[in-house]
VOGU-3710 file (C-alpha; in Angstrom, 3 decimals, decimal comma):
1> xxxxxxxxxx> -19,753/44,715/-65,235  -17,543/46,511/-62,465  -14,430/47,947/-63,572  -12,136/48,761/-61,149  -7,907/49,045/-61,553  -5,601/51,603/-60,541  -2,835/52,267/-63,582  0,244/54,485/-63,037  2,447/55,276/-65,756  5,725/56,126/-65,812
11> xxxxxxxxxx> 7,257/59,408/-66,528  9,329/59,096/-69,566  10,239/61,388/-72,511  10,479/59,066/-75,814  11,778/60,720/-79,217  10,809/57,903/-81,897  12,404/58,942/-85,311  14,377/56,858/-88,087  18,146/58,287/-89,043  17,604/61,162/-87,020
21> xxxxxxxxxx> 19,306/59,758/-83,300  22,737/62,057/-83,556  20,606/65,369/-83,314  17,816/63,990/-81,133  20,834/62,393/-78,497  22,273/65,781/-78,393  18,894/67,369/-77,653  17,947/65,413/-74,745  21,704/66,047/-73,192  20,705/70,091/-73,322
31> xxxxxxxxxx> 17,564/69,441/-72,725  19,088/67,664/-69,033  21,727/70,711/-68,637  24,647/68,144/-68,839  28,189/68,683/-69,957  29,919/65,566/-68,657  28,188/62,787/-70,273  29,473/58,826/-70,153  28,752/56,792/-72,834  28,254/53,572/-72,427
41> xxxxxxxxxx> 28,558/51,046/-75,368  30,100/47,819/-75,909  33,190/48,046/-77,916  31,650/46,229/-80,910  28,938/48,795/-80,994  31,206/51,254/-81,820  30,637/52,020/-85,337  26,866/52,660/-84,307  28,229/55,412/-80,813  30,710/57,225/-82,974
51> xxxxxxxxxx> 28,104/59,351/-84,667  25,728/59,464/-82,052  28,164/61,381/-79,754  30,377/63,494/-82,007  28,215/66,743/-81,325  28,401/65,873/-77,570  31,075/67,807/-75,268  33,820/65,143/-74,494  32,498/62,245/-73,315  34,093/59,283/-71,211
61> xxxxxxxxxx> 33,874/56,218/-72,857  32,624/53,030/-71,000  33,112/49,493/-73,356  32,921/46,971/-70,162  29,497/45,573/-71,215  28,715/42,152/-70,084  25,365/40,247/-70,172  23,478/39,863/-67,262  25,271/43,266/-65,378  27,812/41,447/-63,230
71> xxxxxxxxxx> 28,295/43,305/-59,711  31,463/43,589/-60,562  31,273/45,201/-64,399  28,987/47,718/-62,265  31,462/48,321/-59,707  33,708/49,397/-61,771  31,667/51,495/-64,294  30,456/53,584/-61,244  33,892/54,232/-60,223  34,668/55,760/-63,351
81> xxxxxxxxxx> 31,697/57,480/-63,498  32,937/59,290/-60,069  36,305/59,738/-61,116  35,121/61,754/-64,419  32,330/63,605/-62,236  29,857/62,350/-64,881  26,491/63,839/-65,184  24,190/62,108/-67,831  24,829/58,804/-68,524  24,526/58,137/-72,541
91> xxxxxxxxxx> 23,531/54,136/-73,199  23,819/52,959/-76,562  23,197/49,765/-77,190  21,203/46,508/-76,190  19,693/45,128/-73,079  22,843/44,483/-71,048  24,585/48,053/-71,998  20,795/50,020/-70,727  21,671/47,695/-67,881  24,965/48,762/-66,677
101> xxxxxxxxxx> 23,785/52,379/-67,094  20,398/51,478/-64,612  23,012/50,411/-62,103  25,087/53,045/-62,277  22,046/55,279/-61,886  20,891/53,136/-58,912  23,688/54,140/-56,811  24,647/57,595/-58,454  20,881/59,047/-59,497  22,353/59,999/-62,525
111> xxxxxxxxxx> 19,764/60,369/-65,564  19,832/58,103/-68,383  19,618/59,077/-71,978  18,775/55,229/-73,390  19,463/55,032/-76,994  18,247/51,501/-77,785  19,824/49,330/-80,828  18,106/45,979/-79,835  14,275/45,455/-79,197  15,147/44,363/-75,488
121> xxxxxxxxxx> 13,094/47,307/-74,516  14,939/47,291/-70,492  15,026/51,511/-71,593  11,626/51,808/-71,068  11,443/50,311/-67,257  12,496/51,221/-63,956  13,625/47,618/-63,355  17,456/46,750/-62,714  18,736/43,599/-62,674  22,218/42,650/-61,023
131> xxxxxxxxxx> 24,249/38,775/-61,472  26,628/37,514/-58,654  27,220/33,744/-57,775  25,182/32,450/-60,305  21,836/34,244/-59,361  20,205/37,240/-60,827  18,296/39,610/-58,712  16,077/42,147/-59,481  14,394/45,209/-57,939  12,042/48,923/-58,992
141> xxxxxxxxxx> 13,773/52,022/-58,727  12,762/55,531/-59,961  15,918/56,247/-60,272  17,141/53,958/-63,165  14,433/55,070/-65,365  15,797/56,268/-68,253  14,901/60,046/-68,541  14,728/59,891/-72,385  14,755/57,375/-74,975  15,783/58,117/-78,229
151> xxxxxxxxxx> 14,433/55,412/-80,562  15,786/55,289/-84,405  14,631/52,113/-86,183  17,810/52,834/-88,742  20,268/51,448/-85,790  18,727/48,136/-85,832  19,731/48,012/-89,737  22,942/46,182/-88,480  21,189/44,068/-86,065  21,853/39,996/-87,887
161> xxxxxxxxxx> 18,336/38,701/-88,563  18,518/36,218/-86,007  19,613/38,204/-82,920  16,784/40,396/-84,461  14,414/37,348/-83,714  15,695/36,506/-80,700  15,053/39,898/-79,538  11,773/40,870/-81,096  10,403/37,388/-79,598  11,930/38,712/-75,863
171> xxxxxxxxxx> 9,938/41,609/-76,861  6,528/39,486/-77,324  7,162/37,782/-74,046  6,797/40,990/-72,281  3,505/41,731/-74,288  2,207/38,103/-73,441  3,216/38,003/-69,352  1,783/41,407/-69,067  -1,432/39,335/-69,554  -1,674/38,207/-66,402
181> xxxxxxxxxx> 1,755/39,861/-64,583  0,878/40,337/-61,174  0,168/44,444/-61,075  -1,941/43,837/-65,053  -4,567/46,191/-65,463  -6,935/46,878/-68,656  -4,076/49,675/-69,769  -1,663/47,077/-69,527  -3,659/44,465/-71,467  -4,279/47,195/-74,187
191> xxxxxxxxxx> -0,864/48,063/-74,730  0,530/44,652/-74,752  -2,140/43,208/-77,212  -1,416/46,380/-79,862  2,437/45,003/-79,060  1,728/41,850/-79,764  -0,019/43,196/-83,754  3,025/45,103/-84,088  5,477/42,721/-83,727  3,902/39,489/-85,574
201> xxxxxxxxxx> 3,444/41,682/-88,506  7,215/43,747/-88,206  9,443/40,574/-86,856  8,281/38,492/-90,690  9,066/41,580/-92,605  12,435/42,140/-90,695  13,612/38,375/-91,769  12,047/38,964/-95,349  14,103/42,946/-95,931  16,586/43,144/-93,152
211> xxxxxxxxxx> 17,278/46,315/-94,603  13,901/48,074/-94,800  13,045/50,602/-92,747  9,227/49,748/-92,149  10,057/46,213/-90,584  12,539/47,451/-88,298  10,392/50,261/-87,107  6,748/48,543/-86,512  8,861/46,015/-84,501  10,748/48,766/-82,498
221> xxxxxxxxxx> 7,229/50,601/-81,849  6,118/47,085/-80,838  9,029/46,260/-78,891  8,131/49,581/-77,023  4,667/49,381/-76,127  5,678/45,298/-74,834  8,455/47,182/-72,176  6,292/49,856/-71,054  3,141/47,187/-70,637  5,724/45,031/-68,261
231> xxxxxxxxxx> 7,032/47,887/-66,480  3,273/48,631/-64,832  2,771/45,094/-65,063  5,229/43,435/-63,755  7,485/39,893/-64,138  5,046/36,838/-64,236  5,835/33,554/-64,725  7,876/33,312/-67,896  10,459/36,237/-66,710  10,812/33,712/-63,297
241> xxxxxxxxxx> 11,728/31,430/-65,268  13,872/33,193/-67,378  15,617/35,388/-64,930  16,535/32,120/-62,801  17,773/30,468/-66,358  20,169/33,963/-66,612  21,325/33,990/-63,570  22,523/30,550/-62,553  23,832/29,045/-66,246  24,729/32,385/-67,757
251> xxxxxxxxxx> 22,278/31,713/-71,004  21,389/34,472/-73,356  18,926/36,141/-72,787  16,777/37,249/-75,444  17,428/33,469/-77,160  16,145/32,296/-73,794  13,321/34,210/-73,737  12,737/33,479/-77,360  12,647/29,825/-76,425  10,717/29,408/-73,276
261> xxxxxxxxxx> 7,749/31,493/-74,515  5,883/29,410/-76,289  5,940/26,748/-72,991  4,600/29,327/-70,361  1,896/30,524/-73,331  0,503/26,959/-74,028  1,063/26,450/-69,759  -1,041/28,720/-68,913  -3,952/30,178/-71,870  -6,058/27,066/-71,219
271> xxxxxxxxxx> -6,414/28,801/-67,831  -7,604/31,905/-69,061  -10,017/31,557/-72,167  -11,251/34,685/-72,346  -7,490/36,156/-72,467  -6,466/33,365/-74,206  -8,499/34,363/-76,882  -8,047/38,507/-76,906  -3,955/37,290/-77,467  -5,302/35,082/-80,379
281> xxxxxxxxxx> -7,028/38,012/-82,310  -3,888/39,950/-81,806  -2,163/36,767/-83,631  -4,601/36,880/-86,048  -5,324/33,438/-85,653  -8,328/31,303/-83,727  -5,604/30,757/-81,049  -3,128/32,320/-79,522  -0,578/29,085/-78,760  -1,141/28,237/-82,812
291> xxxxxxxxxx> -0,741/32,424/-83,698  2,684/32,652/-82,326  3,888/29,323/-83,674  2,863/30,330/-87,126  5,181/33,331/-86,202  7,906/31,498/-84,928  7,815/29,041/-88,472  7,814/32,192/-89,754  11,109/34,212/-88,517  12,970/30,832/-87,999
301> xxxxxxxxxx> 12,906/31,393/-83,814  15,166/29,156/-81,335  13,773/26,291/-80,244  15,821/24,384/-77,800  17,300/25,850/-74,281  19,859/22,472/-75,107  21,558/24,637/-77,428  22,741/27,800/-75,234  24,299/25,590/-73,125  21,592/24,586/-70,194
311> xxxxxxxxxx> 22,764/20,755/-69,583  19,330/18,253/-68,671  21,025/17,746/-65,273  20,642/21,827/-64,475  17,063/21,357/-64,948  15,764/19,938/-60,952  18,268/22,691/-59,721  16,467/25,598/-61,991  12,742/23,761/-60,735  13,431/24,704/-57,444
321> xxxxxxxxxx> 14,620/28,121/-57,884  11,666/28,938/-59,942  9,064/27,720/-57,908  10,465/29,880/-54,679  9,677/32,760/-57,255  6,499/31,667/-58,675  3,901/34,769/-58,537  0,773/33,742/-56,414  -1,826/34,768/-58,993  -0,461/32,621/-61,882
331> xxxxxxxxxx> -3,007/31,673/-64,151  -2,235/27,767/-63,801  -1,118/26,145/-60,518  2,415/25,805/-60,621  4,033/22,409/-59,275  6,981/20,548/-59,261  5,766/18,239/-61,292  4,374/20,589/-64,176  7,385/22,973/-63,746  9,568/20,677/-64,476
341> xxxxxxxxxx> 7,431/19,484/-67,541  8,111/22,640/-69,075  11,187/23,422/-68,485  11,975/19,817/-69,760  9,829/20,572/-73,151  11,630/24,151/-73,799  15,526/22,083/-72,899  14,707/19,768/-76,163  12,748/21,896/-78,215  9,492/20,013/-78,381
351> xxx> 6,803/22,272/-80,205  3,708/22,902/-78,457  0,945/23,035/-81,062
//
Protein backbone atom coordinates (compact mmCIF):
# COMPACT_ATOMS: atom_id res chain seq x y z
CA UNK A 1 0.00 0.00 0.00
CA UNK A 2 0.92 3.67 -1.22
CA UNK A 3 0.87 6.25 1.29
CA UNK A 4 0.84 9.50 0.18
CA UNK A 5 -0.66 12.94 2.21
CA UNK A 6 0.79 16.17 2.78
CA UNK A 7 0.04 17.35 6.70
CA UNK A 8 0.84 20.90 7.91
CA UNK A 9 0.46 21.80 11.36
CA UNK A 10 -0.12 24.79 12.85
CA UNK A 11 2.19 26.86 14.85
CA UNK A 12 0.84 27.14 18.28
CA UNK A 13 2.34 27.38 21.81
CA UNK A 14 -0.10 25.33 24.30
CA UNK A 15 0.63 25.47 28.23
CA UNK A 16 -1.73 22.53 29.58
CA UNK A 17 -1.68 22.70 33.49
CA UNK A 18 -4.58 22.40 36.22
CA UNK A 19 -4.89 25.60 38.83
CA UNK A 20 -1.91 27.02 37.51
CA UNK A 21 -3.62 29.60 34.49
CA UNK A 22 -2.96 33.12 36.56
CA UNK A 23 0.94 32.58 36.33
CA UNK A 24 0.99 30.75 33.00
CA UNK A 25 -1.51 33.88 31.40
CA UNK A 26 0.98 36.27 32.66
CA UNK A 27 3.87 34.33 31.10
CA UNK A 28 2.68 34.16 27.67
CA UNK A 29 1.83 38.18 27.85
CA UNK A 30 5.90 38.67 28.56
CA UNK A 31 6.64 36.11 26.69
CA UNK A 32 4.66 38.39 23.53
CA UNK A 33 6.38 41.80 24.90
CA UNK A 34 2.84 43.26 25.57
CA UNK A 35 1.79 45.89 28.03
CA UNK A 36 -1.66 46.84 26.77
CA UNK A 37 -3.59 43.75 26.90
CA UNK A 38 -7.71 43.52 26.33
CA UNK A 39 -9.45 41.05 27.97
CA UNK A 40 -12.15 39.72 26.64
CA UNK A 41 -14.78 37.81 28.79
CA UNK A 42 -18.38 37.76 29.08
CA UNK A 43 -19.59 39.52 32.09
CA UNK A 44 -20.82 36.30 33.75
CA UNK A 45 -17.38 34.88 33.42
CA UNK A 46 -16.13 37.24 35.61
CA UNK A 47 -15.45 35.48 38.72
CA UNK A 48 -13.25 33.02 36.53
CA UNK A 49 -11.06 36.62 34.58
CA UNK A 50 -10.58 38.35 37.88
CA UNK A 51 -7.70 36.16 38.93
CA UNK A 52 -6.44 35.38 35.72
CA UNK A 53 -5.53 39.07 35.04
CA UNK A 54 -4.68 40.63 38.39
CA UNK A 55 -0.79 40.24 37.75
CA UNK A 56 -1.39 41.76 34.25
CA UNK A 57 -0.56 45.65 33.66
CA UNK A 58 -4.06 47.37 33.36
CA UNK A 59 -6.07 45.80 31.12
CA UNK A 60 -9.27 47.05 29.13
CA UNK A 61 -12.08 45.09 29.78
CA UNK A 62 -14.33 43.79 26.88
CA UNK A 63 -17.92 41.95 28.33
CA UNK A 64 -19.90 42.35 24.79
CA UNK A 65 -19.85 38.56 24.11
CA UNK A 66 -22.56 37.25 21.98
CA UNK A 67 -22.92 33.78 20.34
CA UNK A 68 -22.29 33.36 16.94
CA UNK A 69 -19.80 36.84 16.74
CA UNK A 70 -22.34 39.28 15.34
CA UNK A 71 -20.60 41.86 12.82
CA UNK A 72 -21.70 44.21 14.84
CA UNK A 73 -20.43 42.91 18.59
CA UNK A 74 -17.05 42.81 16.42
CA UNK A 75 -17.34 46.20 15.21
CA UNK A 76 -17.43 47.52 18.16
CA UNK A 77 -14.86 45.43 20.16
CA UNK A 78 -12.25 46.48 17.47
CA UNK A 79 -13.00 50.00 18.01
CA UNK A 80 -12.15 49.79 21.46
CA UNK A 81 -9.37 47.84 20.89
CA UNK A 82 -7.99 51.00 18.72
CA UNK A 83 -9.04 53.49 21.03
CA UNK A 84 -6.96 51.74 24.03
CA UNK A 85 -3.98 51.01 21.47
CA UNK A 86 -4.29 47.36 22.60
CA UNK A 87 -1.58 44.94 21.96
CA UNK A 88 -2.39 41.27 23.05
CA UNK A 89 -5.71 40.37 23.12
CA UNK A 90 -6.48 38.12 26.44
CA UNK A 91 -9.75 35.64 25.69
CA UNK A 92 -11.18 34.00 28.53
CA UNK A 93 -13.87 32.12 28.09
CA UNK A 94 -15.95 29.80 25.66
CA UNK A 95 -16.36 29.44 21.98
CA UNK A 96 -18.10 32.74 21.19
CA UNK A 97 -15.63 34.98 23.55
CA UNK A 98 -12.20 33.06 21.46
CA UNK A 99 -14.47 34.25 18.69
CA UNK A 100 -14.77 37.88 19.11
CA UNK A 101 -11.02 37.95 19.90
CA UNK A 102 -10.28 35.92 16.19
CA UNK A 103 -12.14 38.84 14.67
CA UNK A 104 -10.61 41.38 16.24
CA UNK A 105 -7.30 39.79 15.28
CA UNK A 106 -8.57 39.41 11.67
CA UNK A 107 -8.65 43.00 11.09
CA UNK A 108 -6.02 44.25 13.75
CA UNK A 109 -3.23 41.16 13.61
CA UNK A 110 -3.18 41.37 17.10
CA UNK A 111 -2.00 38.00 18.93
CA UNK A 112 -4.29 36.05 20.94
CA UNK A 113 -3.57 34.62 24.31
CA UNK A 114 -6.82 31.98 24.33
CA UNK A 115 -7.54 30.90 27.77
CA UNK A 116 -10.31 28.34 27.17
CA UNK A 117 -13.14 27.57 29.97
CA UNK A 118 -15.42 25.44 27.63
CA UNK A 119 -14.27 22.36 25.49
CA UNK A 120 -15.36 24.35 22.24
CA UNK A 121 -11.78 24.07 21.30
CA UNK A 122 -12.26 27.37 18.39
CA UNK A 123 -8.54 28.40 20.42
CA UNK A 124 -6.84 25.90 18.74
CA UNK A 125 -7.85 26.92 14.90
CA UNK A 126 -7.22 29.56 12.56
CA UNK A 127 -10.92 29.54 11.59
CA UNK A 128 -13.23 32.71 12.25
CA UNK A 129 -16.62 32.72 11.94
CA UNK A 130 -18.79 36.01 11.55
CA UNK A 131 -23.18 36.18 11.79
CA UNK A 132 -25.11 38.97 9.86
CA UNK A 133 -28.71 38.57 8.39
CA UNK A 134 -29.23 35.32 9.58
CA UNK A 135 -26.16 33.57 7.90
CA UNK A 136 -22.87 32.59 9.32
CA UNK A 137 -19.79 32.74 7.27
CA UNK A 138 -16.62 31.42 7.73
CA UNK A 139 -13.04 31.75 6.45
CA UNK A 140 -8.77 30.59 7.40
CA UNK A 141 -6.65 33.20 8.56
CA UNK A 142 -3.13 33.01 10.12
CA UNK A 143 -3.79 35.74 11.76
CA UNK A 144 -6.58 34.70 14.26
CA UNK A 145 -4.62 31.86 15.48
CA UNK A 146 -4.29 32.13 18.86
CA UNK A 147 -0.51 32.54 19.69
CA UNK A 148 -0.85 30.65 23.03
CA UNK A 149 -3.33 28.68 24.75
CA UNK A 150 -3.31 28.35 28.23
CA UNK A 151 -5.38 25.28 29.16
CA UNK A 152 -6.32 24.66 33.08
CA UNK A 153 -8.86 21.84 33.47
CA UNK A 154 -9.69 23.60 37.13
CA UNK A 155 -11.75 26.47 35.08
CA UNK A 156 -14.13 24.04 33.75
CA UNK A 157 -14.94 23.11 37.59
CA UNK A 158 -17.83 25.71 37.23
CA UNK A 159 -18.86 24.60 33.91
CA UNK A 160 -22.96 22.96 34.81
CA UNK A 161 -22.75 19.30 33.78
CA UNK A 162 -24.90 19.74 30.97
CA UNK A 163 -23.32 22.68 29.09
CA UNK A 164 -20.28 20.40 29.93
CA UNK A 165 -22.02 17.72 27.64
CA UNK A 166 -23.10 19.83 25.22
CA UNK A 167 -19.67 20.96 24.76
CA UNK A 168 -17.55 17.88 25.15
CA UNK A 169 -20.05 16.22 22.46
CA UNK A 170 -19.21 19.59 20.01
CA UNK A 171 -15.83 18.48 20.84
CA UNK A 172 -16.39 14.72 19.46
CA UNK A 173 -17.97 16.11 16.36
CA UNK A 174 -14.78 17.68 15.41
CA UNK A 175 -12.89 14.31 16.15
CA UNK A 176 -15.60 12.37 14.03
CA UNK A 177 -15.82 14.98 10.73
CA UNK A 178 -12.11 15.07 10.75
CA UNK A 179 -12.71 11.48 9.48
CA UNK A 180 -13.42 12.29 6.30
CA UNK A 181 -13.19 16.50 6.36
CA UNK A 182 -12.16 17.44 3.09
CA UNK A 183 -8.12 18.29 3.72
CA UNK A 184 -8.09 14.58 6.34
CA UNK A 185 -4.90 13.02 6.28
CA UNK A 186 -3.53 9.87 8.41
CA UNK A 187 -2.24 12.71 11.15
CA UNK A 188 -5.58 13.94 11.22
CA UNK A 189 -7.27 10.53 11.58
CA UNK A 190 -4.73 9.75 14.43
CA UNK A 191 -5.38 12.64 16.41
CA UNK A 192 -9.05 12.63 16.14
CA UNK A 193 -9.44 8.84 16.99
CA UNK A 194 -7.05 9.35 20.40
CA UNK A 195 -9.82 12.43 20.80
CA UNK A 196 -12.45 10.46 20.41
CA UNK A 197 -10.79 7.71 23.64
CA UNK A 198 -10.33 10.74 25.54
CA UNK A 199 -13.47 12.12 25.57
CA UNK A 200 -15.90 8.90 25.86
CA UNK A 201 -13.92 7.98 28.83
CA UNK A 202 -13.57 11.94 30.48
CA UNK A 203 -17.27 13.31 29.35
CA UNK A 204 -18.96 9.94 31.85
CA UNK A 205 -16.61 10.80 34.60
CA UNK A 206 -17.35 14.63 34.29
CA UNK A 207 -21.33 13.86 34.79
CA UNK A 208 -20.41 11.18 37.55
CA UNK A 209 -17.67 13.99 39.80
CA UNK A 210 -18.31 17.34 38.29
CA UNK A 211 -15.82 18.35 40.61
CA UNK A 212 -12.85 16.06 39.94
CA UNK A 213 -10.05 17.12 38.38
CA UNK A 214 -9.22 13.92 36.21
CA UNK A 215 -12.66 14.09 34.27
CA UNK A 216 -12.39 17.58 33.46
CA UNK A 217 -8.87 17.28 32.26
CA UNK A 218 -8.90 13.93 29.94
CA UNK A 219 -11.92 15.71 28.33
CA UNK A 220 -10.05 19.10 27.91
CA UNK A 221 -6.89 17.09 26.44
CA UNK A 222 -9.56 15.42 24.28
CA UNK A 223 -11.37 18.41 23.43
CA UNK A 224 -7.85 19.62 22.22
CA UNK A 225 -6.55 17.07 20.06
CA UNK A 226 -10.58 17.09 18.31
CA UNK A 227 -9.82 21.21 17.43
CA UNK A 228 -6.42 20.82 16.25
CA UNK A 229 -7.53 17.47 14.05
CA UNK A 230 -10.38 19.93 12.38
CA UNK A 231 -8.19 22.78 11.97
CA UNK A 232 -5.86 20.64 9.25
CA UNK A 233 -8.88 18.91 8.42
CA UNK A 234 -11.31 20.97 7.78
CA UNK A 235 -15.48 21.47 8.12
CA UNK A 236 -17.26 18.36 6.56
CA UNK A 237 -20.61 17.68 6.51
CA UNK A 238 -21.89 17.89 10.06
CA UNK A 239 -20.21 21.56 10.67
CA UNK A 240 -22.40 22.50 7.14
CA UNK A 241 -24.99 21.61 8.70
CA UNK A 242 -24.42 23.06 11.82
CA UNK A 243 -22.97 26.34 10.82
CA UNK A 244 -26.16 26.93 8.47
CA UNK A 245 -28.43 25.82 11.73
CA UNK A 246 -26.25 28.89 13.69
CA UNK A 247 -26.48 31.20 11.41
CA UNK A 248 -30.03 31.47 10.13
CA UNK A 249 -32.20 30.42 13.57
CA UNK A 250 -29.64 31.64 16.06
CA UNK A 251 -29.47 27.94 17.88
CA UNK A 252 -26.76 27.11 20.31
CA UNK A 253 -24.20 25.88 19.27
CA UNK A 254 -22.50 23.30 21.11
CA UNK A 255 -26.32 21.80 21.98
CA UNK A 256 -26.62 21.82 18.21
CA UNK A 257 -23.72 20.15 17.55
CA UNK A 258 -24.40 17.82 20.40
CA UNK A 259 -27.62 16.91 18.65
CA UNK A 260 -26.99 16.55 15.00
CA UNK A 261 -23.96 14.25 15.49
CA UNK A 262 -25.22 11.21 15.88
CA UNK A 263 -27.43 11.81 12.31
CA UNK A 264 -24.34 12.73 10.07
CA UNK A 265 -22.36 9.58 12.00
CA UNK A 266 -25.08 6.91 11.24
CA UNK A 267 -25.47 9.08 7.51
CA UNK A 268 -22.48 8.48 6.51
CA UNK A 269 -20.17 5.25 8.40
CA UNK A 270 -22.09 2.73 6.28
CA UNK A 271 -20.12 4.52 3.53
CA UNK A 272 -16.90 4.04 4.93
CA UNK A 273 -16.45 0.55 6.72
CA UNK A 274 -13.11 0.51 7.16
CA UNK A 275 -13.32 4.08 9.04
CA UNK A 276 -16.41 3.22 10.31
CA UNK A 277 -14.85 0.69 12.18
CA UNK A 278 -11.27 2.47 13.36
CA UNK A 279 -14.10 5.20 15.12
CA UNK A 280 -15.76 2.05 16.69
CA UNK A 281 -12.53 0.76 18.47
CA UNK A 282 -12.01 4.25 19.66
CA UNK A 283 -15.75 3.79 21.18
CA UNK A 284 -14.81 0.74 22.45
CA UNK A 285 -17.62 -0.86 21.00
CA UNK A 286 -18.19 -3.23 17.64
CA UNK A 287 -19.62 0.03 16.13
CA UNK A 288 -19.10 3.29 16.08
CA UNK A 289 -23.04 4.64 15.58
CA UNK A 290 -23.86 2.10 18.79
CA UNK A 291 -20.28 3.47 20.74
CA UNK A 292 -21.38 7.00 20.85
CA UNK A 293 -25.00 6.27 21.72
CA UNK A 294 -23.91 4.24 24.66
CA UNK A 295 -22.06 7.59 25.42
CA UNK A 296 -24.76 9.79 24.87
CA UNK A 297 -27.21 7.32 27.42
CA UNK A 298 -24.43 7.83 29.32
CA UNK A 299 -23.86 11.79 29.94
CA UNK A 300 -27.66 12.42 29.37
CA UNK A 301 -26.83 14.40 25.73
CA UNK A 302 -29.61 16.61 23.83
CA UNK A 303 -31.57 14.96 21.64
CA UNK A 304 -33.97 17.09 19.77
CA UNK A 305 -32.99 20.37 17.53
CA UNK A 306 -37.17 20.98 18.42
CA UNK A 307 -36.07 22.10 21.66
CA UNK A 308 -33.52 25.13 20.90
CA UNK A 309 -36.02 26.60 19.07
CA UNK A 310 -35.61 25.30 15.19
CA UNK A 311 -39.53 25.24 14.16
CA UNK A 312 -40.33 21.94 11.45
CA UNK A 313 -41.25 24.67 8.93
CA UNK A 314 -37.33 26.10 9.05
CA UNK A 315 -36.32 22.76 8.01
CA UNK A 316 -36.79 22.96 3.61
CA UNK A 317 -35.23 26.52 4.11
CA UNK A 318 -32.01 25.01 6.16
CA UNK A 319 -32.06 21.84 3.19
CA UNK A 320 -31.25 24.19 0.73
CA UNK A 321 -28.67 26.14 2.39
CA UNK A 322 -26.86 23.06 3.32
CA UNK A 323 -26.75 21.38 0.23
CA UNK A 324 -25.13 24.70 -1.62
CA UNK A 325 -22.38 23.89 1.08
CA UNK A 326 -22.17 20.26 0.89
CA UNK A 327 -18.27 19.21 0.53
CA UNK A 328 -17.77 17.20 -2.79
CA UNK A 329 -15.95 14.26 -1.22
CA UNK A 330 -18.67 13.39 1.37
CA UNK A 331 -18.65 9.95 2.21
CA UNK A 332 -22.49 9.42 1.25
CA UNK A 333 -24.19 11.24 -1.65
CA UNK A 334 -25.96 14.01 -0.31
CA UNK A 335 -29.62 14.79 -1.72
CA UNK A 336 -32.52 16.61 -1.07
CA UNK A 337 -34.26 13.92 -0.26
CA UNK A 338 -31.76 12.30 2.36
CA UNK A 339 -30.79 15.80 3.68
CA UNK A 340 -33.83 16.51 4.60
CA UNK A 341 -34.25 12.98 6.26
CA UNK A 342 -31.77 13.94 8.64
CA UNK A 343 -32.28 17.02 9.46
CA UNK A 344 -35.97 15.88 10.03
CA UNK A 345 -34.65 12.86 12.44
CA UNK A 346 -32.18 15.29 14.56
CA UNK A 347 -35.59 18.22 14.72
CA UNK A 348 -37.59 15.31 16.78
CA UNK A 349 -35.00 13.51 18.39
CA UNK A 350 -35.39 10.09 16.86
CA UNK A 351 -32.36 7.82 18.02
CA UNK A 352 -30.39 6.23 15.44
CA UNK A 353 -29.32 2.84 16.76
Amino acid sequence: MTVTFTHEALPQRVVFASYQAAGHVADEVARLGAARPMVIAAEAGRSLADPLVAALPAAVRHTEVVMHVPTDVAERARTAAEEHDVDVLISIGGGSTTGLAKAVALTTGLPIVAVPTTYAGSEATNVWGLTEGGRKTTGVDPRVLPRSVVYDASLMLSLPVPLSVASGLNALAHCVDSMWAPRTDPIDQALALEGIRALRQGLPEVVRDPQGIDGRERTLYGAYLAAVAFASAGSGLHHKICHVLGGMYNLPHAQTHAVVLPHVLAFNAPSVPDTEQRMAAAFGETSAVQGLQRLREQVGAPRALRDYGLRETDIPAAVDAVLAAVPPNNPTLVNRENLEGLLRRAWDGRETG
